[in-house]
N, C-alpha and C positions, 0 to 999 in steps of 0.2 A: 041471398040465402047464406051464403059460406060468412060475410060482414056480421052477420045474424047469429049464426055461432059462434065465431071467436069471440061476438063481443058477450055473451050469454057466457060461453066458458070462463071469462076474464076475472066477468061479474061472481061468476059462482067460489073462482080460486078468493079472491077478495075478501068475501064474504065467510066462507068457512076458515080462512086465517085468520078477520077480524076476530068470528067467534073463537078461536082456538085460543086468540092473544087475550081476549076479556075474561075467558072460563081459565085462563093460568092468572090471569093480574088477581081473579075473585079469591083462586083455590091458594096460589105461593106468597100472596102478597105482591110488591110493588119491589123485592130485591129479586124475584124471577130473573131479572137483565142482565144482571153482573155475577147468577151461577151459570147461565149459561153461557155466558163468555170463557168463562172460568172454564167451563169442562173443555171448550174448543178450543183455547192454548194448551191446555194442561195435552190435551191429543197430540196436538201439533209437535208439540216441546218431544215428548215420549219418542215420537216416530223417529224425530231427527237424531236422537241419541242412540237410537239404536240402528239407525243407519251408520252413523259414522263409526261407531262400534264395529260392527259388522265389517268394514270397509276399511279401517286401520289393520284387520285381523287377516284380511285375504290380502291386502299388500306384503305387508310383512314376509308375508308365506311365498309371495311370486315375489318377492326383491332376493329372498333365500336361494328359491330355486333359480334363478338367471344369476346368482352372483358369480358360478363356475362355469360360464357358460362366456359370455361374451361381452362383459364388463371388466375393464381395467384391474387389477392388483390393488389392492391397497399399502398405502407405504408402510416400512417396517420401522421407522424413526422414531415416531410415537411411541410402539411398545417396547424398543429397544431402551426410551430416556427411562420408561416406565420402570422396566424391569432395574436401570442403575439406580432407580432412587429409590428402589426397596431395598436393595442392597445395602450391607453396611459400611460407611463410608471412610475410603483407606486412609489410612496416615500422612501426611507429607512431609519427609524430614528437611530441618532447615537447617544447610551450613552456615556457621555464622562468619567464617570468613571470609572476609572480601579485597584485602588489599596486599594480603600475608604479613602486614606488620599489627599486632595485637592493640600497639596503643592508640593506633589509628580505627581499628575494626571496633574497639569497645565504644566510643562514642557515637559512630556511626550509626551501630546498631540500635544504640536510644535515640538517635534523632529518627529510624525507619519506624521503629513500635511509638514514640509520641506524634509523630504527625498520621498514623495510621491510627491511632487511638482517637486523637482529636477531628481528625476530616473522616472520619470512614466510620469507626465501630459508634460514635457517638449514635448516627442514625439507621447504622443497618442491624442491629441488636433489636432494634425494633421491628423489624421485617424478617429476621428470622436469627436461629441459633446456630444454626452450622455455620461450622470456622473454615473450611475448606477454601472457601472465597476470600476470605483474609489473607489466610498464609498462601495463596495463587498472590494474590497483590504482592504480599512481601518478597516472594522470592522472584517475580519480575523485577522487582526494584533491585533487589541484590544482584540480578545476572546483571542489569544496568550498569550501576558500580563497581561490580567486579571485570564489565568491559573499559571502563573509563580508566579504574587505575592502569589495568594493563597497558593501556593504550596512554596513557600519560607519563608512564615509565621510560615509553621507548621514544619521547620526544627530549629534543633538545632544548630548553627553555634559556638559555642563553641568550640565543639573538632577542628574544619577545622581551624581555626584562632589562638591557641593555637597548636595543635599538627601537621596536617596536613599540612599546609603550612612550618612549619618552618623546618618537614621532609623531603618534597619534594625540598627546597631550599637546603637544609643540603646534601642532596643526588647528585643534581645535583654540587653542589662540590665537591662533594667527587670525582665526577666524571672526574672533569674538573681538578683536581690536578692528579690522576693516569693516566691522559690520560698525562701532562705534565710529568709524569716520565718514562711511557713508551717514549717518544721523546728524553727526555735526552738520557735513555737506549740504545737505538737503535745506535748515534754517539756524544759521546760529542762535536768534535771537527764540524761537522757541523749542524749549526744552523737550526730547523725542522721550515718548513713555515706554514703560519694559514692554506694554505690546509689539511698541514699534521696533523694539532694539529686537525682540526673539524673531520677527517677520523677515529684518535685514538680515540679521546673524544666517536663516536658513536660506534666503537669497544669494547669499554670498559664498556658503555651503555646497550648493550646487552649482554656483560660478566655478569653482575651488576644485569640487570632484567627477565633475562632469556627468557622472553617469549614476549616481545616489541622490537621495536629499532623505535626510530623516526627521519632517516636519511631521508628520502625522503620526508615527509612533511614538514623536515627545508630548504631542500636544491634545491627542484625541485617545482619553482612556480604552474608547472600545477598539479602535483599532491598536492600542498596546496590547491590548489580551487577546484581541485576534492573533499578531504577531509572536505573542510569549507561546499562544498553542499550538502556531505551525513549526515554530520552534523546538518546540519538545517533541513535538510529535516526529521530526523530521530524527534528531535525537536518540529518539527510542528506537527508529528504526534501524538505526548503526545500531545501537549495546543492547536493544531486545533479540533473544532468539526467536526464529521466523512463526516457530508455534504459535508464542508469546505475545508477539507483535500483531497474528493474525484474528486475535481473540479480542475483538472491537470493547466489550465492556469495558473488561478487564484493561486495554489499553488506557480510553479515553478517563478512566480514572485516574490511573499512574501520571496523566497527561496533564489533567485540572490541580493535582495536590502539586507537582511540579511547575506549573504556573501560577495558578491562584496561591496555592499554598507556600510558595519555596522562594522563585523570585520575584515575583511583582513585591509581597513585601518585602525583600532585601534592595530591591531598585527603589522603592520609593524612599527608604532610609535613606541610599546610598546617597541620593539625588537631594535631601529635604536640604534648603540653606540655612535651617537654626540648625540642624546636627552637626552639617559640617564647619559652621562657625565655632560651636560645643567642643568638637576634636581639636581645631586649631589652638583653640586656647589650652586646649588640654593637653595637648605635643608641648608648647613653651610655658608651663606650667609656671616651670622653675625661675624663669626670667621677670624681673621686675616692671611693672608699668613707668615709663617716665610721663612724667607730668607735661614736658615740653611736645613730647608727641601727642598725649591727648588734646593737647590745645591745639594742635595743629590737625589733627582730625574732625575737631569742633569747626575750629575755619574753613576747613577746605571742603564737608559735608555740602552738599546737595540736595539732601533726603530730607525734609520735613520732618517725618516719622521718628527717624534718629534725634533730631536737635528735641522734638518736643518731651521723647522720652529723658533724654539727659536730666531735662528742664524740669520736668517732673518729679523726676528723684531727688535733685538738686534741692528742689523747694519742699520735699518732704524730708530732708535732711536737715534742713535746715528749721521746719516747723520742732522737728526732734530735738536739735541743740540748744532753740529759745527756749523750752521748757524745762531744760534741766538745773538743776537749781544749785549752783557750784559757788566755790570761793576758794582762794588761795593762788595757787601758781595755777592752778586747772585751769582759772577764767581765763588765761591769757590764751592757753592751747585752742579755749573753743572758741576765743574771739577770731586768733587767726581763721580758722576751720569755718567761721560764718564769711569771713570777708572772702576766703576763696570759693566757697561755693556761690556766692553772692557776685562774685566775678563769672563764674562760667555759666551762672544765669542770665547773667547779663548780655555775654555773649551767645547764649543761642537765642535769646529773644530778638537781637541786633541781626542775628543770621535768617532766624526764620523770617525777620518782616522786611532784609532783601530778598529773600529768594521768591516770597509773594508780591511783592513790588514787580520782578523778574528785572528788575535792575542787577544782576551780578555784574561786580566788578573784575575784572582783569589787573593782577597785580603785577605786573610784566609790564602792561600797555601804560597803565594807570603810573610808575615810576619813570615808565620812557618821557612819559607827554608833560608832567607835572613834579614828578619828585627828585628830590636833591641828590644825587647818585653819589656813592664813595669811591674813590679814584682807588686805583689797583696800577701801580706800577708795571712799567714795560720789561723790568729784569723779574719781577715775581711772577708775570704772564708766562714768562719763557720757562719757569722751572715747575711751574703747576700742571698736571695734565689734563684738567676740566680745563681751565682758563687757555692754553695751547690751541688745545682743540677750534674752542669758537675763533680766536683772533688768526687759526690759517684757513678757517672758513673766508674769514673777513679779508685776509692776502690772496686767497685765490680770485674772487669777486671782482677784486681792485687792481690785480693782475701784475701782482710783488710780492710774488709767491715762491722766486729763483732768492730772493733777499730770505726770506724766513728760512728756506728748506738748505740753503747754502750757510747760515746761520749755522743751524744745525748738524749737518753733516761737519763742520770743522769741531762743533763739542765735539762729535762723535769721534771724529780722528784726533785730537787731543790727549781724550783719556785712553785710548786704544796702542797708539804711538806710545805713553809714556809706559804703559804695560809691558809690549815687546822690549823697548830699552830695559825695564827692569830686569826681566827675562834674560836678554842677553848679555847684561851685565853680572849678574848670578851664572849663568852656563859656562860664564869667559873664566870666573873664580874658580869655577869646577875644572876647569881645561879643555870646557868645550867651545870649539870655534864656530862661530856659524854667521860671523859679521858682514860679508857680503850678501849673503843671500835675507838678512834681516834687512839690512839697509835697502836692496833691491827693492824689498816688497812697501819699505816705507816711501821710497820713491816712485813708484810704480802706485801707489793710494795717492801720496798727493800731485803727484800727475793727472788722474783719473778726476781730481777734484775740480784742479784748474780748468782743463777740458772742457767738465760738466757746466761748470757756471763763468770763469774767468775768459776764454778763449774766443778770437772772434768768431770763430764756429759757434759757440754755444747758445742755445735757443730757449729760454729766455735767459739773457746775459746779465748778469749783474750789473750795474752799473756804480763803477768806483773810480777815481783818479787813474789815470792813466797809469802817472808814474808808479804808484804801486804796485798797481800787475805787472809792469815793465820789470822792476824789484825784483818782485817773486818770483817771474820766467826767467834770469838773470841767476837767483839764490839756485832756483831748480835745473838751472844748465850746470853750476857749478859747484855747488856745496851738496854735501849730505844734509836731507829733508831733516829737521828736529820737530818736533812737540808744536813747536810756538812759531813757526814758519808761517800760519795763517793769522796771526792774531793782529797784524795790524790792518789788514782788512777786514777782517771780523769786526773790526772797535768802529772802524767805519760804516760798515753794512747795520749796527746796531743804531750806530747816529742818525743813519739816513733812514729807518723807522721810527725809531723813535720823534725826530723833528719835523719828517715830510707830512706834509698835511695833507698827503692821500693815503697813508699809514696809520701809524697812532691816535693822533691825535683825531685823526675822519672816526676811527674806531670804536673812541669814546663817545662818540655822537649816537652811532648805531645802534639800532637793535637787538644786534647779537652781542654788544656790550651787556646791555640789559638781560636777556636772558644768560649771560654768564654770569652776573652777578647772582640770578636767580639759582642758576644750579650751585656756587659758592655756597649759597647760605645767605647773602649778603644785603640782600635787598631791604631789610630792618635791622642788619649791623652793622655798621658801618666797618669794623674794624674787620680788615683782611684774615680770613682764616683759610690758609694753604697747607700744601703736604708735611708736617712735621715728623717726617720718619727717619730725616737727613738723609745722607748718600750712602752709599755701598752698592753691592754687587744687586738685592735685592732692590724689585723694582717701587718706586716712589713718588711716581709723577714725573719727574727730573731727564730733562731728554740725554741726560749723562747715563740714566738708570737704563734708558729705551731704544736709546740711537746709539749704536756703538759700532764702528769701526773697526773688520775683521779683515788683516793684512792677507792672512792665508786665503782669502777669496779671491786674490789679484795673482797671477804668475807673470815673470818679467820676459814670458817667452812670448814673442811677436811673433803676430799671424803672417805668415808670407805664403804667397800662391807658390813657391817653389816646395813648398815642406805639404809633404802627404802623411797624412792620419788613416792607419786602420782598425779597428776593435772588433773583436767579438767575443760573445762568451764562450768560453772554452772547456768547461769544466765543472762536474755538480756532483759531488760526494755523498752520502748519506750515513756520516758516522760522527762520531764528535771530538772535534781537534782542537788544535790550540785557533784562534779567531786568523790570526792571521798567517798562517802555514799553511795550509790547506785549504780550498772551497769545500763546503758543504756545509752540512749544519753542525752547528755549532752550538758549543755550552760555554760560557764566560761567566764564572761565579755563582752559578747557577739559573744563568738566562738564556736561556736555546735561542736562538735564532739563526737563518738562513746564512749562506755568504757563495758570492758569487766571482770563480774566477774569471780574470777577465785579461784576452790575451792583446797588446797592443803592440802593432808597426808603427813604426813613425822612418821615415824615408824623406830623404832632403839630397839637395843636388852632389853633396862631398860623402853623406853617409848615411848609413841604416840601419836601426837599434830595434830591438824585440827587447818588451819586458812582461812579467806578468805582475795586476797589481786586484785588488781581492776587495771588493763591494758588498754591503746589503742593501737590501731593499729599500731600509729608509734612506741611506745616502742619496739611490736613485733618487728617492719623494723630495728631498731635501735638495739637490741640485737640478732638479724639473720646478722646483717653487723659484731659485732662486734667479735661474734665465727667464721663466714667464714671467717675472716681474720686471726685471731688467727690458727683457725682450716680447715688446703685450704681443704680437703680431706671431708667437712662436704658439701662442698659448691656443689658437685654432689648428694647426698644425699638428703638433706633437702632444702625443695621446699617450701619459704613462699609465701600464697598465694598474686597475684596481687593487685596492688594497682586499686583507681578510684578518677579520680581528679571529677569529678561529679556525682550528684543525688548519692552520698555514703552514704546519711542516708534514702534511701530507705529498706522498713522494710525484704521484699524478698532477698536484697545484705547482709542486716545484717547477717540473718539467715544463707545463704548459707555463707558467712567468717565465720561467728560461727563453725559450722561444720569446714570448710576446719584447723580454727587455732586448734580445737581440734587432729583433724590427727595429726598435725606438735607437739603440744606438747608429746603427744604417741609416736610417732617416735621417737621427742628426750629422752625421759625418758625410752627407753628400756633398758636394761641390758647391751646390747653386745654393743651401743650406747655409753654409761658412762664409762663402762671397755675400748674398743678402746680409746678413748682421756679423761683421766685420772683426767688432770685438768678445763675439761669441767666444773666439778661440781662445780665449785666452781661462775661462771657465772651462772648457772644454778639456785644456791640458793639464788644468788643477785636479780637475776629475778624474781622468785617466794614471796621473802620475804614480809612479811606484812608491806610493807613503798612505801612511795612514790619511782618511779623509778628514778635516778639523769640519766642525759642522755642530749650528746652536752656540755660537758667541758671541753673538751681537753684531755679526757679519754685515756688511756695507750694504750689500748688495739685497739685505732681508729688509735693514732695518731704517732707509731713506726711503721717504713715500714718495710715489714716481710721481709726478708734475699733473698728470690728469691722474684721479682715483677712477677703477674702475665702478664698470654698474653691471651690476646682473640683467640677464633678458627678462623682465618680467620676473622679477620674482614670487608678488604677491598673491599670485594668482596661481600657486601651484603647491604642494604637499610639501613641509618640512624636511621631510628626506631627499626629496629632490635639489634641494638648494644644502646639504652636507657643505661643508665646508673643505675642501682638498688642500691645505696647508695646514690642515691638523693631523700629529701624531699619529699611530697607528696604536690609540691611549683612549681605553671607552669612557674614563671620567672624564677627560680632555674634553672632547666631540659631543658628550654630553652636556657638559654645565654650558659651551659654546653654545650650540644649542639652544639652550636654555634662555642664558643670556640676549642671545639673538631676539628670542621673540619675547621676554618680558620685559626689556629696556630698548625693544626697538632701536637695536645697534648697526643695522642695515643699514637708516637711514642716516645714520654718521659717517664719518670720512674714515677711509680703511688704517688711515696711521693708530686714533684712539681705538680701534677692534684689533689691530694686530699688539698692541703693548696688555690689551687687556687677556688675550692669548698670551702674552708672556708671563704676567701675572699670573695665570691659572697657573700655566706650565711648571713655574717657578714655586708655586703654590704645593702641587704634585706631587712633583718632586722631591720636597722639602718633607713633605707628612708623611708619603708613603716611599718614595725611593723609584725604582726602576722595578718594583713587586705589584703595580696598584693594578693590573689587568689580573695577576694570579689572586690577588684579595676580591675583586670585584666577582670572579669567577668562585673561586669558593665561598665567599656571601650568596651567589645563586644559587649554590648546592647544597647551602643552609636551609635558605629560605625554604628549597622544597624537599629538606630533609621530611622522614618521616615523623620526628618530634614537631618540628615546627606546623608540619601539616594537619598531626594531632589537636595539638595545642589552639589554630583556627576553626577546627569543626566543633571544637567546647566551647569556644568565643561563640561560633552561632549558634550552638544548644542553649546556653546559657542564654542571649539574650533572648532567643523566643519562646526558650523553656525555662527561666528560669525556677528553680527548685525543684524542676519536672513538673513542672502549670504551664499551660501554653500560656503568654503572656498577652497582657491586655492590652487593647489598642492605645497607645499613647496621647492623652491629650494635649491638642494645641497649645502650647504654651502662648499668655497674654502678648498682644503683641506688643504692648512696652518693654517687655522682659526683653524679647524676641530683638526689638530694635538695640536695645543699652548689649546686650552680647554683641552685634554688630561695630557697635563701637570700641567695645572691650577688645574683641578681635583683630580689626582694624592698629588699636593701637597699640596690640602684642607684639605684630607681624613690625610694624615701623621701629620698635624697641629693639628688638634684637636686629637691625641691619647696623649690621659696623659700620664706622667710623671712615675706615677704610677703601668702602666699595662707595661711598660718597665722595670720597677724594680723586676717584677714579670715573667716577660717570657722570660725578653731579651730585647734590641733593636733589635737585627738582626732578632730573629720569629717575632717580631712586625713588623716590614718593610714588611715581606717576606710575611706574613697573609692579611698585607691591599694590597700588592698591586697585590697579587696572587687574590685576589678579584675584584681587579679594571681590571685586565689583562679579568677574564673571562667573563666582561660584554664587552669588546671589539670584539666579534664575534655577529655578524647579527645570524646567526645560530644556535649558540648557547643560544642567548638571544630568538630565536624563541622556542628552544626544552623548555627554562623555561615555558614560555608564557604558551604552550599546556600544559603543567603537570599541571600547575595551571589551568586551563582552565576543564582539565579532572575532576582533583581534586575535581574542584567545582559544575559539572554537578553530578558526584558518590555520593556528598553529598544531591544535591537535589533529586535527583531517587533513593533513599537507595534500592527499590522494584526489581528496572529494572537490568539488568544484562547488567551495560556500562562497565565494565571493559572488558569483553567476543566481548564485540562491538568493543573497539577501538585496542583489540587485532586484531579483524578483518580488522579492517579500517589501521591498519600498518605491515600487512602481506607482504605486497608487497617488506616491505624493504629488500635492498640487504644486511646488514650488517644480519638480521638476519636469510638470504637464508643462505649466508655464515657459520656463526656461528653452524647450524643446520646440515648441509655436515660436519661440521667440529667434529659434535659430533658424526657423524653416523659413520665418518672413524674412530673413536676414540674408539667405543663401537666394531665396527666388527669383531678386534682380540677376543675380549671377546665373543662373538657371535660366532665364529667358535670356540672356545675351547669347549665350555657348547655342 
């Protein structure tokens, strides 16, 4: 029954919806469907708006009433920024100075408003109008600058301009030539590319420095600008005030325009190799090209690039003169002018199609094996000091080296004896007597000579006629020594070089023959060209000019174990007296210098004398050089104390050298001191004696080179400063050009006789152009340079060139690289133009060549000229922050480099066999 209904009621709903759905389809039509839909969203839509209405409105009201109830504060920050930026916004005054000197503050200030104009206001004028943010930028930058000059004020720039720099220059070639002899090393026969040379160069760099390498801030842009903006930023945090600095935006702008803006473009100029070829030619403006140099940089080129560009021009020079349409005497100017370009086309085609061949020749090897060599006499060898040089190479080797140096030491005493005789002959006119004690010291020098090489003691002995040494120990037991006392052994010793056929004549055979001729000049002229500057006091080549024989170095006082020496300093004054009356310091014609007295016992078995006799400091240096030469074995021993090119009459320096030279004389004067080297004493009492010290004239004992040349411990493998030279002056152009010379004519690797005349030469040089002034010139040229004109005068050179006319200046286009290559050669053959005559007579042509152009070669890497830039750069930041610990910094800022990950694995494999034995 109940089945019966539901399904009856089901039926009935059914049914009266069907009719309800046909009586709407009959009466609405057939769109009934979609208004009724219509009205039931329209419902639906209605409700929900006015529920969420409703329900935004009672929130509000409960978030009101709970907000002082038990919800947090809200911060005051927001309405605090609120309220200053409806405010109207304050003034900020700019001082405009920043250094206190006016000529310097005016440029400044337009280089702060151009590069604020150009990096900053270009794009934020667009972002809005308030200048507030501007003038924040400018006067960070000004507290900047006004901390840097202050602080550059109170430094000393002496040592950095005098030693510093010319260290760090000196080093990074020393660098740049070991990295070129590892590349030879590695294949002669193929040619190592600039990748390979920048990859050795910074290998060699971190051999060199141990604990740096600056491969990745030369060679990887991003990490340069990484580097430029820990930089600045590190920078700013010295000369920013802490406000200043702590205002992140505002920093990292000052940070970008200072790196991006300031130096990455002055580095990449400083560094480009056409600019710096562009300056060099523009420093020797004035000097003429010689034509013999350009052809010898044609020859000597390597470079593809260069010979093609010549080539090129040559033949466009030449398409220009067949076209001009001439007559008269002209033809003949342009005829010559076609045959010479017509020539040096010639020869770079000849050069470019060895070098692609890779057949280069050797013009050394290639005269050794094949070519007809010009003979060079054995008396113009001996008067030349390029030619000397190789042929006592070639006597040391052959091991008749006592013949050449015995040789020599009697020129030396020849023209030295005839000196003193003159001397005592003029004093005897005067009515002064002093002929024993001249005669003594003439005898007492050529006793000392006999000794050295004549004597059966002597090691290596000459070998000569018996009877003539028997002669001369005969003349020298009886007669007064004269001038000419050695000359007929000398005429011997010259014969048996000249004729022995393990001498001379083997000589000529040799190798080093050949490369003598090469540094001559000679190897395509025949004709002998030697020193023509003749003889005299100046030096000339001439071992008369170099070797000379100083009497006053010898005393005829014999050392005996009964005779006791004692010294010590006694005395140090601090006023200014006559030089030799008083110790202390001293004023002589207007030269201050130190002086030390010095009080001496001398006690002997019959009697005992006190004197006092009055030293400086260079006398010390000057008879400390001239026993460790004498004496090599003295030269681990005795330690004289360091020199100080400035504030060395400060009274605290005094004092502490006071002390230090009293050590050094006690050391010298022990016992077992004087017993070991025998004829120490005899220097020993020259020094001591109550007379002025004679010292710097061609002295024996300076200027015979000792039988072995010494050798440094390693020197290659260590920093220019480190390897100073200590028989230099207490003379910063001295130490400097030394220096210099050292490592761009590779003079280390010569025999110490040609280094120590080429120190005479400077010396001599020095001397002559500026006097006994050139340390006080050198010094006020520093105090020029960073006069405040001059300083001026640099910050309008960089407005100028990146503002010029007040436009920031547009990026430079690459110049063609044939342009690019022919300056290369132009430059090339400036720098060979102006080398005198002179410094070729003295080191060679061929290290002349090889020294300028192994210089001009190493400003041609980008890379390279980048790693100078930074050393100098670092250099000069360590001298302003003496306090701060930048060296520890940029140790850290070039950790990342690969050469010196490498280097470090490389020491760790190195050490761990040692490591596992211990």
């Amino acid at each position: 029954m109940k089945k019966l209904r539901l399904r009856e009621t089901s039926l009935s709903i059914w049914g009266w919806g069907s009719l309800g759905i046909v009586l709407s389809l009959i009466t609405f039509g057939p769109f009934v469907i979609f208004y009724l839909a219509f009205y039931i969203l329209c419902f639906v839509g209605g409700g929900f708006v006015v529920t969420l209405l409703f329900g935004k409105t009672n929130s509000e009201k409960y978030l009101e009433q709970c907000e002082h109830s038990f919800l947090p504060p809200t911060s005051t920050g927001i309405p605090k920024c609120l309220e200053e930026m409806k405010r109207e916004a304050r003034t900020i005054k700019i001082d405009r100075r920043l250094t206190g000197a006016n000529i310097i503050d005016e440029p400044l200030q337009q280089v702060i408003q151009f590069s604020l104009r150009d990096y900053v206001q270009y794009w934020y004028y667009t972002l809005s109008d308030d200048e507030s943010f501007l003038l924040e930028i400018r006067q960070a930058l000004q507290n900047a600058l006004i901390q840097f000059a202050t602080r550059s004020k109170e430094i000393d720039w002496q040592p950095y301009f005098t030693t510093r720099i010319v260290d760090d220059f000196g080093t990074h070639l020393r660098v740049f030539r070991k990295a070129q002899q590892k590349i030879t090393e590695k294949d002669d026969q193929v040619k190592g590319t600039a990748e390979d040379l920048v990859d050795t160069f910074f290998e060699v760099e971190v051999e060199m420095e141990k604990d740096v390498c600056r491969d990745l801030v030369c060679t990887s842009p991003k990490d340069e600008e990484g580097f430029l903006r820990d930089l600045c930023e590190v920078l700013l945090y010295l000369l920013l005030p802490p406000g200043d600095f702590q205002n992140k935006i505002m920093r990292y702008f000052v940070r970008e325009i200072l790196a991006r803006g300031i130096l990455l473009p002055l580095i990449n100029q400083l560094s480009d190799p056409d600019y710096i070829n562009q300056y060099i030619i523009w420093m020797i403006r004035d000097s003429n090209c010689n034509y013999e140099a350009f052809m010898n940089i044609i020859k000597l080129s390597d470079n593809i690039g260069e010979l093609e560009a010549v080539r090129d021009k040559a033949a466009e020079e030449l398409q220009y003169l067949r076209s001009l349409d001439t007559a008269g005497d002209d033809i003949n100017t342009i005829k010559n002018q076609i045959n010479s370009l017509l020539f040096v086309k010639k020869v770079c085609d000849s050069r470019i199609q060895r070098l692609q061949s890779g057949k280069e020749i050797n013009t050394v090897k290639l005269a050794a094996n094949f070519g007809k060599l010009c003979t060079v006499p054995l008396d113009s060898i001996l008067v030349d000091n390029v030619a000397l040089q190789f042929f006592m190479d070639y006597m040391q080797q052959t091991g008749g080296q006592a013949h050449l140096f015995f040789w020599m030491t009697v020129e030396g005493y020849r023209v030295t004896a005839q000196q003193q005789l003159e001397v005592l002959s003029s004093r005897q006119k005067d009515g002064k007597h002093q002929t024993n004690q001249t005669k003594g010291l003439l005898r007492a020098a050529a006793v000392g000579i006999y000794e050295q090489y004549l004597s059966e003691k002597a090691s290596p002995r000459v070998t000569v006629d018996d009877y003539l040494v028997a002669k001369l120990a005969d003349t020298l037991n009886h007669e007064d020594p004269t001038p000419e006392i050695f000359d007929d052994i000398q005429r011997k010793v010259y014969e048996l070089m000249l004729r022995d056929e393990r001498f001379y004549p083997s000589f000529r055979q040799n190798a080093l023959y050949v490369r003598m001729l090469a540094e001559l000049d000679m190897l395509k002229d025949p004709s002998f060209r030697g020193s023509d500057d003749g003889d005299g006091e100046s030096f000339n080549g001439s071992p008369t000019g170099s070797i000379n024989l100083s009497l006053d170095d010898l005393s005829n006082v014999s050392s005996d174990d009964s005779v006791q020496l004692h010294a010590y300093i006694s005395d140090t004054v601090y006023a200014d007296y006559d030089p030799y009356a008083v110790a202390g310091v001293c004023n002589d014609h207007g030269k201050t210098y130190a002086l030390y007295a010095i009080t001496v016992h001398r006690r002997s078995l019959n009697s005992e004398e006190t004197w006092k006799t009055y030293r400086r400091y260079s006398d010390f240096h000057d008879f400390h050089m001239r026993i460790t030469e004498q004496f090599e074995n003295l030269s681990s021993i005795l330690k004289l104390p360091g020199k100080k090119t400035f504030n060395n009459m400060d009274r605290d320096f005094l004092e502490k050298r006071k002390k230090d030279l009293n050590a050094y004389l006690q050391l010298l004067l022990t016992p077992e001191m004087m017993k070991a080297s025998p004829a120490l004493a005899h220097y020993v009492y020259d020094f001591l004696e109550n007379k002025a010290y004679s010292k710097g004239k061609g002295d024996f004992a300076r200027k015979v080179p000792p039988l072995i040349p010494k050798t440094d411990s390693d020197p290659e493998h260590c920093r220019v400063s480190a390897q100073l030279d200590d028989t230099v002056d207490d003379n910063i152009p001295l130490r400097v050009m030394l220096l210099l010379m050292d490592e761009v004519f590779d003079l280390k690797e010569r025999n110490q006789w040609l280094r120590r005349n080429i120190k005479n030469l400077l010396q001599q040089l020095i001397r002559a152009t500026y006097g006994d002034t050139i340390n006080r010139k050198i010094v006020d040229h520093v105090d020029w340079m960073t006069s405040p004109e001059q300083v001026a005068d640099l910050v309008k050179r960089f407005r100028d060139a990146f503002w010029p006319n007040g436009i920031l200046a547009e990026t430079v286009p690459c110049r063609d690289k044939a342009i690019r290559m022919r300056t290369r050669v132009a430059g090339k053959t400036k720098l060979l133009s102006i080398m005198p005559d002179e410094l070729k007579h003295i080191i060679g042509a061929e290290t002349t060549r090889k020294g300028i152009l192994r210089v001009f070669e190493m400003f041609q890497h980008n890379q390279l000229n980048r790693r100078m830039v930074y050393v100098f750069l670092e250099g000069f930041l360590e001298t302003l922050f003496p306090q701060y610990k930048f060296r520890e910094l940029f140790n850290r800022l070039h950790s990342r480099s690969k050469q010196m990950q490498k280097y470090k694995q490389k020491l760790q494999t190195t050490q761990a066999p040692s490591l596992q034995k211990r």
